[in-house]
N, C-alpha and C positions, 0 to 999 in steps of 0.2 A: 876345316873349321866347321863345329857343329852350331847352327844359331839357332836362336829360339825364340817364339815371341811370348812376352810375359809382362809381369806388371811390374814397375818401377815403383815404388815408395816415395811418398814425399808427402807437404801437408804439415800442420802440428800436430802434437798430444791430441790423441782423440779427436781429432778433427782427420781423419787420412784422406790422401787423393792421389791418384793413382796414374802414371804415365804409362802407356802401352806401346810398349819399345822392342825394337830387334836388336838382339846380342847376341854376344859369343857366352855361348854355353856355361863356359866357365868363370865367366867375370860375376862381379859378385852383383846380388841384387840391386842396390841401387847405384851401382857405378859404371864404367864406361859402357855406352851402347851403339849400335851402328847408327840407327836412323829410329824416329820418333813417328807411330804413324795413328796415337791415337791417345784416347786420355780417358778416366772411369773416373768419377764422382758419388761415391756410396752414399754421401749424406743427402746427394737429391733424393725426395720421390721415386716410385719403379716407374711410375707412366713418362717422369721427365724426358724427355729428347737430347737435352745437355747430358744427361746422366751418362750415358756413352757415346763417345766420338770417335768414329774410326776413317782413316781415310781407303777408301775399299781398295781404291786400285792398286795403291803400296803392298796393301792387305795379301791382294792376289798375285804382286808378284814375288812377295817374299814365300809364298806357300809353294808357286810353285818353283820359285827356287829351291825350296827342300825343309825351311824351316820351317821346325817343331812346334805348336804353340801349347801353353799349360792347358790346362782344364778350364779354368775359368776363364783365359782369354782363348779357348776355341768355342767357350758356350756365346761368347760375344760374335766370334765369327760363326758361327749357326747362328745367331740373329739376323745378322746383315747378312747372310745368303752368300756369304764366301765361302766357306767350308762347311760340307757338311758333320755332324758330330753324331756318332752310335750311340744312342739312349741306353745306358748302362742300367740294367735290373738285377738285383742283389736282393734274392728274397731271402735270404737267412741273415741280414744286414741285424733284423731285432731280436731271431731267436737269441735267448742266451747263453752260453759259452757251458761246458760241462761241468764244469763246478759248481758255478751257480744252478744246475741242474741239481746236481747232489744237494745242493747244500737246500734248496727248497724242497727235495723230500722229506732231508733228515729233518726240517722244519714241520712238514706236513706229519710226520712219523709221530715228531712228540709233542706237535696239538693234541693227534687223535688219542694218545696215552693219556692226556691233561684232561681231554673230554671223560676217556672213559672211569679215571680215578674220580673226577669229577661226580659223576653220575652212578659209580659206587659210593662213594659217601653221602651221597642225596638217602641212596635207598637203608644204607647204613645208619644215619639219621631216624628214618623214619620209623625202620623196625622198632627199634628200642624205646622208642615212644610210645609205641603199640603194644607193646611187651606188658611194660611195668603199669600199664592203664589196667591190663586185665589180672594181673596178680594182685593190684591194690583192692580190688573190686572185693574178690574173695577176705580179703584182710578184714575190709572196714565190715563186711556181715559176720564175721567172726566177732570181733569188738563189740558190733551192733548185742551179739548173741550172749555174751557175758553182761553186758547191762542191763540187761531184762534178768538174766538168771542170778 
């Protein structure tokens, strides 16, 4: 028989509180358990003292009888000095995944296109503004030149 130590469910809606119990592996989360040897309170404060209750000695003889405890009820036994727990480091935990790689170039690709059509049509703008300033110039001394002549 595999046991394990984990959290029981119980509590209302939104209000959860937690029994830390030894069971058979395979019984379902909140139902039959061997022995009760502790209880979590999420809604206390982190500094509370109530917030987790474990009783160590159970604690240490259910580990070294063999059982397995979850994640979160071994970071409780790394509290209490029962079991020690491997600080897990995951540094590519935020890089993001290769799609999202692609998909923020093909992004980057057709900002930079948006920019540069952009900043042709500034200068396209502006020539032709320039343009017809200087042909009108010659126009109007032409005009100018038939109303004297």
């Amino acid at each position: 028989m595999a046991t394990s130590i984990r959290l029981s469910r119980g509590g209302s809606k939104k209000r959860p509180y937690y029994r830390i119990v030894v069971a058979d592996s395979r019984a379902p989360r909140d139902g039959k358990f061997i022995e009760r040897i502790g209880s979590y309170n999420p809604v206390l404060p982190k500094g509370d003292e109530k917030r987790v209750i474990i009783d160590v000695e159970r604690a240490k003889h259910w580990v070294a009888a063999g059982a397995q405890a979850t994640d979160r009820v071994a970071r409780f036994l790394d509290a209490a000095g029962v079991k020690e727990r491997a600080v897990r480091n995951n540094p590519k935990k935020a890089e993001p995944g290769q799609k999202a790689k692609d998909r923020a170039e093909d992004r980057a690709a057709k900002a930079a296109e948006a920019e540069e059509a952009r900043i042709a049509a500034e200068e396209a703008a502006k020539a032709p503004v320039e343009a017809p300033a200087e042909e009108a110039a010659p126009a109007e001394e032409a005009a100018a030149e038939q109303a004297e002549g």
